[in-house]
C-alpha positions in Angstrom: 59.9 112.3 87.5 59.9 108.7 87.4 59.5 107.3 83.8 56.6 105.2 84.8 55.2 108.8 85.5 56.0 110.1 82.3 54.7 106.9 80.7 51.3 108.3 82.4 51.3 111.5 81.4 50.7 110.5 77.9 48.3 107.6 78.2 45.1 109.5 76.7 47.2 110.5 73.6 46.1 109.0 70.7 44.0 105.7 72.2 41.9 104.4 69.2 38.3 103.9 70.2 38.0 101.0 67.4 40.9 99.3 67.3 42.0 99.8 71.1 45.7 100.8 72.1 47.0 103.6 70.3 47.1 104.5 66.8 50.3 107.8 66.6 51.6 108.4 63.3 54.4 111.1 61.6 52.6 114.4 61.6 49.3 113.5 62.1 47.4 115.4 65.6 48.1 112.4 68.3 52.4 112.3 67.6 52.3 116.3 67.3 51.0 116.3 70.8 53.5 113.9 72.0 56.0 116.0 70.3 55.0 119.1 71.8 54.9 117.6 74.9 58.6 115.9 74.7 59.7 119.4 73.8 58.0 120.7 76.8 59.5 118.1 79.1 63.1 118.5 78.0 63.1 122.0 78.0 62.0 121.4 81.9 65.2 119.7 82.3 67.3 122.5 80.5 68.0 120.5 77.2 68.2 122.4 73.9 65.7 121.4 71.8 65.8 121.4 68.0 64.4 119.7 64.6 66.5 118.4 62.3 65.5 118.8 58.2 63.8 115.0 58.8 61.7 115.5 62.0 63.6 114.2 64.5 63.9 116.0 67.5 67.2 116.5 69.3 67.5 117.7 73.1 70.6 118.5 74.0 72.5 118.3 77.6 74.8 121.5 76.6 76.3 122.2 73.6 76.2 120.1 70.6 79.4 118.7 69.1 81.3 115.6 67.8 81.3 112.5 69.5 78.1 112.9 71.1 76.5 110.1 73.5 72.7 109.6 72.1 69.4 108.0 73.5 66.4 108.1 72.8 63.7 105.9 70.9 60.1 106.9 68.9 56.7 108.3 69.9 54.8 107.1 67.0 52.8 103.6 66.9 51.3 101.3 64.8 47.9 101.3 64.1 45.9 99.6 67.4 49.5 99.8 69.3 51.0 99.5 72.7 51.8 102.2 75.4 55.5 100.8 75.2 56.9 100.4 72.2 58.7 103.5 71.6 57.5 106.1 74.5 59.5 103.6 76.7 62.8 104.5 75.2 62.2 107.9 75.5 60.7 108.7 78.4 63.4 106.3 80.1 65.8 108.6 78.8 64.4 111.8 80.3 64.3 109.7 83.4 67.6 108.8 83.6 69.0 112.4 82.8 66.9 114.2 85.8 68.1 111.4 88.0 71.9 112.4 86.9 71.4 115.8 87.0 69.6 114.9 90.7 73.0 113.6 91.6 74.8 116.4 90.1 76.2 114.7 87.3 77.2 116.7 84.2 78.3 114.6 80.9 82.0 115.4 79.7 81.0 114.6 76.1 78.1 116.1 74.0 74.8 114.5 74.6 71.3 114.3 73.2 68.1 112.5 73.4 66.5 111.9 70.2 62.8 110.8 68.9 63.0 109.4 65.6 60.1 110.2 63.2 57.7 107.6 61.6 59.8 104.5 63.4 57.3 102.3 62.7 56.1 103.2 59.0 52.1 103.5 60.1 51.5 106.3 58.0 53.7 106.1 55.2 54.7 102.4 54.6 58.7 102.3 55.3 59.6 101.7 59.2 62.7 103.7 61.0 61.8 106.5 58.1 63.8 109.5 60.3 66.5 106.9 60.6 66.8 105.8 57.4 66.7 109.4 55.8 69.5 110.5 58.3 71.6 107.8 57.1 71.1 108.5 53.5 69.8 104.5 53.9 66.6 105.6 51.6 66.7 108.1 48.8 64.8 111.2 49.8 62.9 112.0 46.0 61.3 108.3 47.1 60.8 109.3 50.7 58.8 112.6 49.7 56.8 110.9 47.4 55.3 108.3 49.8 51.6 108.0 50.1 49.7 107.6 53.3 46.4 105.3 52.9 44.1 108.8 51.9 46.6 109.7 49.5 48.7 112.6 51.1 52.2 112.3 50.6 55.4 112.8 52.6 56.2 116.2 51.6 52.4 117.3 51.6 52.4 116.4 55.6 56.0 117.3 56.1 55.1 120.8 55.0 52.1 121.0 57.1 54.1 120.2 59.7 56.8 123.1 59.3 60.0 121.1 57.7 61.6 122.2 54.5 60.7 119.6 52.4 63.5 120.5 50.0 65.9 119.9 52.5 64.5 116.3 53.5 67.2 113.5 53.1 71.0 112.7 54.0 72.8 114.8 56.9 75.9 113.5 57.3 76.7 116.4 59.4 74.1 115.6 62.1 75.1 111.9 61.5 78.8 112.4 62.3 78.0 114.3 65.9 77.0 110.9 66.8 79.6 109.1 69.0 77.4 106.5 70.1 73.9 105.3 70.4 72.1 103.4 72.8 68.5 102.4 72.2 66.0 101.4 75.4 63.1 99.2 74.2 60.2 97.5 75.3 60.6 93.5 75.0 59.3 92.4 71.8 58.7 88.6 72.7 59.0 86.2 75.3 62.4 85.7 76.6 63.1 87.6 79.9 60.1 86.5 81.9 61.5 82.9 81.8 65.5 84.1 82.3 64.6 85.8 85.3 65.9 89.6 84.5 64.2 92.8 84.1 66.9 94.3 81.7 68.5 92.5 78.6 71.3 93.6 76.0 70.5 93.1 72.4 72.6 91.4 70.4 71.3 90.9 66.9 68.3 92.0 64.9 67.3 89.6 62.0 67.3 90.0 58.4 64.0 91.8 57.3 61.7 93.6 54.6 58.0 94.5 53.4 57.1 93.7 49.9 53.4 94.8 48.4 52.2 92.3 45.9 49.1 94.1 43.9 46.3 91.7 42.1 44.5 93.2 39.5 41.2 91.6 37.8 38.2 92.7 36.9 35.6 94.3 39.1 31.8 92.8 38.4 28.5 92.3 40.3 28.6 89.7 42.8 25.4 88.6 42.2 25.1 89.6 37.9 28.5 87.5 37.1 29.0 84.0 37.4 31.7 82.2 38.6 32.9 81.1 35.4 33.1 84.1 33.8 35.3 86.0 37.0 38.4 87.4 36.7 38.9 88.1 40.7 41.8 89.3 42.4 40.8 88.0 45.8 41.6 84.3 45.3 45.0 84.4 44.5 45.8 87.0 47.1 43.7 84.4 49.8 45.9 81.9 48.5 48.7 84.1 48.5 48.3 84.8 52.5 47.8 80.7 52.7 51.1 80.0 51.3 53.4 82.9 53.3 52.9 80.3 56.1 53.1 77.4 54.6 56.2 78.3 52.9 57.7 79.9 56.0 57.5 76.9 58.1 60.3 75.3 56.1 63.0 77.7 57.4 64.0 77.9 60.9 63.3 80.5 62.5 61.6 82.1 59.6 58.5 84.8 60.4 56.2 86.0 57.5 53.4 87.6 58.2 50.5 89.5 56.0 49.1 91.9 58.5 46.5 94.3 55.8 45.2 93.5 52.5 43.0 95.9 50.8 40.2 94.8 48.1 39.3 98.3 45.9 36.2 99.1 45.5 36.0 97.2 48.8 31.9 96.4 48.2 30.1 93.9 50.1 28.6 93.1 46.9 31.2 93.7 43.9 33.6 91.5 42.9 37.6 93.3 43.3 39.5 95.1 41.0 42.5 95.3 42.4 43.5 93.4 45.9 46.6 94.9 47.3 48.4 93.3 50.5 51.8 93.6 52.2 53.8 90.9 53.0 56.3 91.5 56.1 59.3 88.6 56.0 61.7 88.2 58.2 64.4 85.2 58.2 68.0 85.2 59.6 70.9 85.3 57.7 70.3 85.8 53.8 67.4 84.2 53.3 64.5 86.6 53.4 64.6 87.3 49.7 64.8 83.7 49.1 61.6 82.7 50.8 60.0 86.3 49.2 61.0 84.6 46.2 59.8 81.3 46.3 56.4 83.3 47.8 56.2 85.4 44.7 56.3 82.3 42.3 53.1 80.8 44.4 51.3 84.3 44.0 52.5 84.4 40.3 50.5 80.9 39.4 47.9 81.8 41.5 47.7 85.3 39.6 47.7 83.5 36.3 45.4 80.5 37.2 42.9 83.0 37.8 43.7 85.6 35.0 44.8 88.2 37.0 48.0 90.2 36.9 50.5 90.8 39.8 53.1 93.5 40.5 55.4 93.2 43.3 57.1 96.0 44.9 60.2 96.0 47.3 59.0 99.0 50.4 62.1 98.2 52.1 64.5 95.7 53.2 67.7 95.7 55.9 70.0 92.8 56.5 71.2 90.7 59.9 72.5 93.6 62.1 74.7 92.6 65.0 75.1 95.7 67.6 79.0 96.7 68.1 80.6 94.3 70.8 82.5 96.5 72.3 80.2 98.6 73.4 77.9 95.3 74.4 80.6 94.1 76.2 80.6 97.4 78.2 76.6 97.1 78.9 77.3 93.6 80.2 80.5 94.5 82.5 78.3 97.9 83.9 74.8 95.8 84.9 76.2 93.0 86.0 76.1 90.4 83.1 72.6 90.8 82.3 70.8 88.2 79.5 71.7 89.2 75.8 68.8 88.5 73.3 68.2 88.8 69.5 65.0 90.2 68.6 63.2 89.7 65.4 61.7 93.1 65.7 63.4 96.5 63.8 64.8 99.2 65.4 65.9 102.9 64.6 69.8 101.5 66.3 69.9 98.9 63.9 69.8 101.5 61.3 72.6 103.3 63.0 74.4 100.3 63.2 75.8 100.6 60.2 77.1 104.2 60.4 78.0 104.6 64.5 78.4 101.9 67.7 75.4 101.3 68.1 73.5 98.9 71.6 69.9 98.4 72.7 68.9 97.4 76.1 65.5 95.7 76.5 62.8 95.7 79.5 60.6 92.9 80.3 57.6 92.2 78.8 55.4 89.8 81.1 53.0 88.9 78.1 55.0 88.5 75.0 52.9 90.6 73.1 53.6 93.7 71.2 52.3 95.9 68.4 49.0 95.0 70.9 47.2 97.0 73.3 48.3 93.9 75.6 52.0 94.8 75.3 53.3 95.5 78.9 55.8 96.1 81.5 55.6 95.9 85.0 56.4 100.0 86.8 59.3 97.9 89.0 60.8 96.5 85.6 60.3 100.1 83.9 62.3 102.5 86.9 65.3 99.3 86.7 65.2 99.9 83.0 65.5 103.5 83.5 68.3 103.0 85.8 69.8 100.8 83.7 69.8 103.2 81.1 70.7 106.2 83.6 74.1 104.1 84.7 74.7 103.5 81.2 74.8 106.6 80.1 76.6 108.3 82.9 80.0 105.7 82.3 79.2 106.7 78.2 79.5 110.3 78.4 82.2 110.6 81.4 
């Protein structure tokens, strides 16, 4: 199986007529078949597979144990996403072990391929959620009580799904099996088409968070209340969205972005209640909060010119993460000095990289775009990503 194959075998799963690309979340019908299917696929190659008390699945090459070399990556998407982002990790992992098994390779060291549950937060609000409850890195009573946008929490769908919801949160003992982890991952950005290479190594992930800020006014008749008398929530979250960019400009390298914003009752014709909308900010270094801050003061006066009131909640935040050099030196020395790049984009290893070594190799993306039904690799660049990933490995778990 070539992981461009794979990569097909999956490409009807979960394509959203209205927003095109795909739309997969934790537990909902679309990731369950993806999850049935991974199972199905690594049980084809003899792996072990089992789910831990989060919902990540684990497929393991022989027995488990400590010091274990990992892969893997996420099947879930965001709303309207690519076919890459995430599937690409995986299904380059179950590449690369067939093609060592082909060559009658057997790892010396444990060694599992993972899919990390609700990596990008499209149901439930907090990205590299399987991650973060592994790593005790969010507290699990907040985790179950998550809401999806109809209202159905965490546990609710976690239950549905088969987990113990009681058992939900840190596992140290999964966590310490983990010797090190290597993530493969479509390119989130422009760099590689102009650099020539098919395969990067990550270096550094920027600083970054999502913060709700919630408007409340007064809901009216559009057409019964006049302007002078409106209390609405709407203007200062428009002039709210205005001013992320503005203020953003002024730090290098700074991104901010307000990708949804919800109006309740959400009427043609009736003035808001409440506006809610989620700001996404990412700057390097320590700075984030800083611009979050000066963002919040904007949205405050706005709030107040206008007589409404503002709330502003943290959803989650991680800081600069720079991927063990060691182990990136190895990646460099074993593919022949290929490009490192930062990426502004999260990951489920930069979560990791705080407890385990931790390395991401990237494949090229001719177009830049991601979180897109336009994100893309070319097949060529996918199989030497897979074989980047298969060499990789094979020198990890010797």
């Amino acid at each position: 199986m070539t992981a461009s194959g794979l990569l097909g075998e999956i490409a009807d799963v979960g394509r959203d007529a209205r927003r095109g690309g795909y739309s997969r979340h934790a537990f909902d019908s679309p990731e369950h078949d993806l999850r049935t299917w991974f199972v199905e696929r690594a049980q084809q190659l003899g792996l072990d597979v089992e789910t831990d008390r989060n919902g990540n699945l684990w497929a393991w090459w022989g027995a488990p144990g400590a010091n274990a070399v990992v892969t893997g990556s996420h099947l879930d998407s965001v709303p309207g996403g690519g076919a890459f982002d995430g599937p690409l990790g995986v299904v380059s992992a179950l590449a690369a072990v067939e093609a060592l098994q082909a060559k009658g390779f057997r790892p010396n060291k444990p060694f599992a391929v993972v899919v990390f549950a609700e990596e990008e937060g499209g149901r439930f609000g907090v990205p590299c959620l399987g991650s973060r409850l592994l790593t005790g890195t969010i507290d699990a009573d907040r985790a179950r009580a998550l809401r999806d946008p109809s209202g159905v929490t965490l546990a609710e769908a976690a239950a549905k799904a088969g987990l113990d919801v009681d058992r939900v949160g840190a596992d140290p003992d999964r966590l310490g099996l983990i010797g090190q982890f290597l993530e493969l991952h479509v390119e989130q950005g422009r760099g590689l088409i102009d650099l020539g290479s098919p395969v990067a190594v990550g270096n550094t992930v920027i600083a970054h968070g999502r913060w709700r800020f919630s408007f409340a006014g007064q809901g009216n008749h559009a057409g019964a209340t006049l302007l002078a008398d409106r209390v609405d929530p709407m203007l200062p979250a428009a002039e709210t969205v205005v001013a992320v960019r503005r203020l953003a400009r002024k730090l290098s390298d700074a991104r901010a972005t307000v990708g949804r914003l919800v109006p309740t009752p959400g009427g043609t014709n009736v003035i808001a209640s409440t506006v809610d909308l989620w700001l996404d900010a990412r700057v390097p270094g320590t700075s984030t909060p800083e611009l979050v801050e000066e963002i919040t003061r904007e949205a405050q006066a706005a709030a107040e010119a206008e007589g409404c009131q503002l709330a502003v909640t943290r959803e989650s935040y991680s800081d600069d993460v720079v991927f063990d050099e060691s182990l990136r030196r190895s990646l460099g020395e074993w593919l022949g000095a290929p490009p490192e790049l930062p990426t502004g984009a999260g990951h489920d290893a930069a979560i990791l990289a705080g407890f385990v070594p931790s390395g991401m190799l990237y494949v090229r993306n001719p177009t830049g775009i991601s979180h897109a039904p336009e994100e893309f690799a070319e097949a060529d660049d996918v199989e030497a990503g897979a074989r980047a990933l298969a060499e990789v490995l094979e020198r990890l778990s010797r």
